[in-house]
C-alpha positions in Angstrom: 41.0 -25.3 -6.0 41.0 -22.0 -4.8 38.8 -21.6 -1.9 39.4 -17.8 -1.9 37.0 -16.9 -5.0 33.6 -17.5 -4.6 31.7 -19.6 -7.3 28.4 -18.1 -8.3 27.1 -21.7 -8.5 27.9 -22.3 -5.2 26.3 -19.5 -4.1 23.3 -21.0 -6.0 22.9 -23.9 -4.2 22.3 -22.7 -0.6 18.9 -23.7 0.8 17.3 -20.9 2.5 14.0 -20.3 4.7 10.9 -21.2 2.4 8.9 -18.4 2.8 5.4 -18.9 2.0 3.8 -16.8 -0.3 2.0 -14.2 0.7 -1.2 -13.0 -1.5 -1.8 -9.2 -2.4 -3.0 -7.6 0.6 -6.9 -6.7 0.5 -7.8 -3.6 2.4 -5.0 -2.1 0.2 -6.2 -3.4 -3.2 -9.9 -2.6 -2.3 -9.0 1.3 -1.4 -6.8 1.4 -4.6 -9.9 0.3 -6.7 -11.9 2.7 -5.0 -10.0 5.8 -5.6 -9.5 4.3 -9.6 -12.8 4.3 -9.5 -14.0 8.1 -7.9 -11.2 9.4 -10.3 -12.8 8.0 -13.4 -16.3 8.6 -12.5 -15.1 12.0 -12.0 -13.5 12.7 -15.6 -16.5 10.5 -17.0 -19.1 12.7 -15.5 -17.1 15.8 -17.0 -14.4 17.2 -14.7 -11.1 17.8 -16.1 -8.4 15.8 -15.3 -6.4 18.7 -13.5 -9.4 19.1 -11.3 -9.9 15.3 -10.5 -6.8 14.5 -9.7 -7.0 17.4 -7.0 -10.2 16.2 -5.8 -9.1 12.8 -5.3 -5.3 13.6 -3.8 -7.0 16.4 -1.4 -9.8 13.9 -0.2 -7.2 11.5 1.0 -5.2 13.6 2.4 -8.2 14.8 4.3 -9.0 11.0 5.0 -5.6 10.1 6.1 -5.6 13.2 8.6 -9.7 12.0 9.6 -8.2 8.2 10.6 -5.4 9.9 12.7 -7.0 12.1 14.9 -10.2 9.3 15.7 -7.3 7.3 16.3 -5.7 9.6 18.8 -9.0 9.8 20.7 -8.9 6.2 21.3 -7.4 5.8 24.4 -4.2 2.9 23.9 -5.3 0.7 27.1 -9.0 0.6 28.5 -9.5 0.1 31.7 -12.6 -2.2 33.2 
């Protein structure tokens, strides 16, 4: 037997690290309902699709920029 070529059984057949597996993340899923949900309330209640989808992509920009300057004012270490 060649020991040269590799065998893509044998490959197969090594045991690795189990890893456990790990459930859908839940701050994540919640804030991607939520903006699902603005975006359709906003073309339910009339606003064109265009406009919602600005809406919704400018107001998390805005929120994304809102989290990192509060968390720039909190200072790294605090000191007792």
């Amino acid at each position: 037997m060649n020991r040269n070529k590799k065998n893509p059984q044998d490959l197969s057949c090594v045991e690795g690290q189990k890893s456990p597996v790990s459930p859908l993340p839940v701050t994540p899923a919640i804030v991607v309902i939520v903006v699902i949900a603005v975006f359709i309330s906003l073309i339910v209640t009339g606003m064109p699709v265009e406009a919602a989808g600005i809406t919704v992509g400018t107001g998390g920009l805005l929120g994304i920029e809102l989290v990192r300057r509060l968390v720039q004012m909190i200072p790294l270490r605090r000191t007792l």
